[in-house]
matplotlib code that plots the C-alpha trace (Angstrom):
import matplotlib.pyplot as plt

x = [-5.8, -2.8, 0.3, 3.5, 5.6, 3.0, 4.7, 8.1, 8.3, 7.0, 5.2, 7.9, 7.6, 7.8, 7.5, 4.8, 5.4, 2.9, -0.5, -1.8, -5.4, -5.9, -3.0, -5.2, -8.9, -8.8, -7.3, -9.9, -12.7, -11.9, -11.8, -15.0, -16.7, -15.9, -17.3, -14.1, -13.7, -9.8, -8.6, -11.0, -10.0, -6.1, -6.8, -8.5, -6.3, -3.4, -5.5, -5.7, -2.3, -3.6, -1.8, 1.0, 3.1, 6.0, 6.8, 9.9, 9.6, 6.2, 6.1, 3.5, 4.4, 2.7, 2.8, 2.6, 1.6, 3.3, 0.4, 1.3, -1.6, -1.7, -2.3, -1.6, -0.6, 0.2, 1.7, 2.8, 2.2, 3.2, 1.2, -0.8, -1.7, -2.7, -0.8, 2.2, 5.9, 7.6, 4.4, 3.6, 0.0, 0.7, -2.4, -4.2, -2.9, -5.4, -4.4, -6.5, -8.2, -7.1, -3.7, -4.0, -2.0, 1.4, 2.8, 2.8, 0.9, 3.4, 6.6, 5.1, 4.5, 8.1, 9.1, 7.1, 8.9, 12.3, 11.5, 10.1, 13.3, 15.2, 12.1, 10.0, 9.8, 6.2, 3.9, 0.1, -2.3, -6.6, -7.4, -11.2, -11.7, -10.4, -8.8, -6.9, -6.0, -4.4, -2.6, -0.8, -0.4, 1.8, 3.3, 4.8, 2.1, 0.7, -3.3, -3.5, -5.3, -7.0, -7.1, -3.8, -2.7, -5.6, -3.3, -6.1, -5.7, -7.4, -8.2, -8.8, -5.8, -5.6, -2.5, 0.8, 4.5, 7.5, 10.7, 14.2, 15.6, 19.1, 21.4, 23.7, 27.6]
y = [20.2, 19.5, 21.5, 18.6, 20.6, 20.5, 21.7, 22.0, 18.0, 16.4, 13.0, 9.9, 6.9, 3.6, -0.4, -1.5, -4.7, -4.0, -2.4, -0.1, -0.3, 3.3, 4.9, 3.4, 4.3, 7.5, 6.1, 3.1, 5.9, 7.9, 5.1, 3.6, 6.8, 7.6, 3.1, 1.8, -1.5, -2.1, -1.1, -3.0, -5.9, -5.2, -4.9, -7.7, -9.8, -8.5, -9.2, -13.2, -13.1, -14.3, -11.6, -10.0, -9.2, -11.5, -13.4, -12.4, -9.2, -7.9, -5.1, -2.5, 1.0, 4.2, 7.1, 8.4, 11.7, 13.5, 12.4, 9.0, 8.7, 6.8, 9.2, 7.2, 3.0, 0.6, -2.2, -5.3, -8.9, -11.9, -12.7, -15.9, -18.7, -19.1, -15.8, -15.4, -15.9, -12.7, -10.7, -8.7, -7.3, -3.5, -3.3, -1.1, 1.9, 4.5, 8.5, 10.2, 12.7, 15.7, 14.5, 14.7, 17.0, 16.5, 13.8, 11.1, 8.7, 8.5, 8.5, 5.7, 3.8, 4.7, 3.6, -0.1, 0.2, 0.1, -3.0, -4.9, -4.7, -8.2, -9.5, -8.6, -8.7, -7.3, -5.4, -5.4, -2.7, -2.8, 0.7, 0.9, 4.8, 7.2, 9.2, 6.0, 4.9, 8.0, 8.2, 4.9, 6.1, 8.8, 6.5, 4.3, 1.7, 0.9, -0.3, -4.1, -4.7, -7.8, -9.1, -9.0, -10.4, -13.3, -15.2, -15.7, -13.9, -14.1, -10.2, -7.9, -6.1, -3.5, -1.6, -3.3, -2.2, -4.1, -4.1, -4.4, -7.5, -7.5, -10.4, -11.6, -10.4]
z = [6.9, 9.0, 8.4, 7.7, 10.1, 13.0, 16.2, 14.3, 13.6, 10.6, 10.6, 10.0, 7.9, 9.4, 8.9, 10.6, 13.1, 15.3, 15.5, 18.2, 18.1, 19.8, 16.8, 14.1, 14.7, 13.3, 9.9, 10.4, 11.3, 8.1, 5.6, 6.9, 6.8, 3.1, 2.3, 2.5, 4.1, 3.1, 6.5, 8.3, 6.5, 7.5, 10.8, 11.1, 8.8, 11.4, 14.6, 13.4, 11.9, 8.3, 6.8, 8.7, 6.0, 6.9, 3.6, 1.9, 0.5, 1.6, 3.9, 5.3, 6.1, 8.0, 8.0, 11.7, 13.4, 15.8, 18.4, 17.5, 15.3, 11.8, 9.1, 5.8, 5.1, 2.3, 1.9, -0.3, 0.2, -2.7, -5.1, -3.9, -6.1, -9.4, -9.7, -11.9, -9.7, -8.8, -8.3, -5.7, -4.7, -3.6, -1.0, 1.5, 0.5, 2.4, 3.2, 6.0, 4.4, 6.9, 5.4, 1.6, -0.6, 1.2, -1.1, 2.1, -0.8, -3.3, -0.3, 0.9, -2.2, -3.1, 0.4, -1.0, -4.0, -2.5, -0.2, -3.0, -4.9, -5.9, -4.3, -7.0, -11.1, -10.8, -9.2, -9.8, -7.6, -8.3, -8.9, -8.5, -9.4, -12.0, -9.0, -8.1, -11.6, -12.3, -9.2, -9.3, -13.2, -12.2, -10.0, -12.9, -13.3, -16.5, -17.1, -17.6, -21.3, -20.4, -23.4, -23.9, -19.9, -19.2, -16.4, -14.3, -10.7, -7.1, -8.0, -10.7, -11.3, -13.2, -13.6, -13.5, -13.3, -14.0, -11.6, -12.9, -12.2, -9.8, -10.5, -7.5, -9.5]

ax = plt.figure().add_subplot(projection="3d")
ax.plot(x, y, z, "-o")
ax.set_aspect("equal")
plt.show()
């Protein structure tokens, strides 16, 4: 495990604009070799601009290394259709796994949080293990009784959180 103070300068949070190939591969390395395909899918979503998070209110954010390196990302894009208006999809969110413990997961979702606000009355996030559900638990959102929310969506969602709603004065 990596010390957050490496060489007297701790790694920095930043909105991404552009992607380094050579700074991502050993996030992209990591999540492929624990199955994950999410940051494959990012990069390649980014590499043909489909998704470059660029709509009003979406953002992605890294953590990076002192060695430049990417260590942790998430992001938010809108909701797309049939979704419900105001939603956001909180998305890719992936920690390198020499860089877990530190808190840099719930910084960065806060740092999502932040730049979804007045953008955003809602937040949806597909948790697909127990770990994840009960991290994005602790981070305010609330599982989605199906039952009781059948909009249909493009995804399974299945915790939500609301966002307070900011009126120009």
């Amino acid at each position: 495990m990596f010390s957050l103070a490496s060489d007297g300068v701790a790694p920095r949070l930043i909105r991404v604009h552009q992607m380094d190939p050579l700074a991502w591969a050993p996030l992209l390395a990591a999540s492929e070799s624990e199955g994950r395909q999410m940051l494959r899918r990012l990069m390649d979503e980014w590499r043909s601009g489909a998704n470059r998070y660029e709509q009003p209110g979406e953002s992605l954010w890294a953590w990076l290394a002192t060695n430049g390196q990417v260590v942790a990302v998430g992001g938010l894009n809108v909701e797309p259709p049939p979704g419900r208006p105001g939603t956001g999809r909180m998305r890719r969110f992936y920690v390198h796994p020499d860089w877990r413990g530190h808190g840099l997961a719930k910084r960065l979702v806060n740092a999502v949080l932040a730049s979804a606000q007045g953008h955003f009355s809602r937040l949806h996030v597909n948790c697909e293990e127990a770990a994840s559900a009960t991290f994005w638990t602790r981070c305010g959102f609330a599982p989605i009784d199906a039952a009781l929310d059948p909009i249909e969506r493009p995804a399974r969602y299945t915790h939500v959180r609301l966002l307070p709603q900011f009126q120009a004065a």
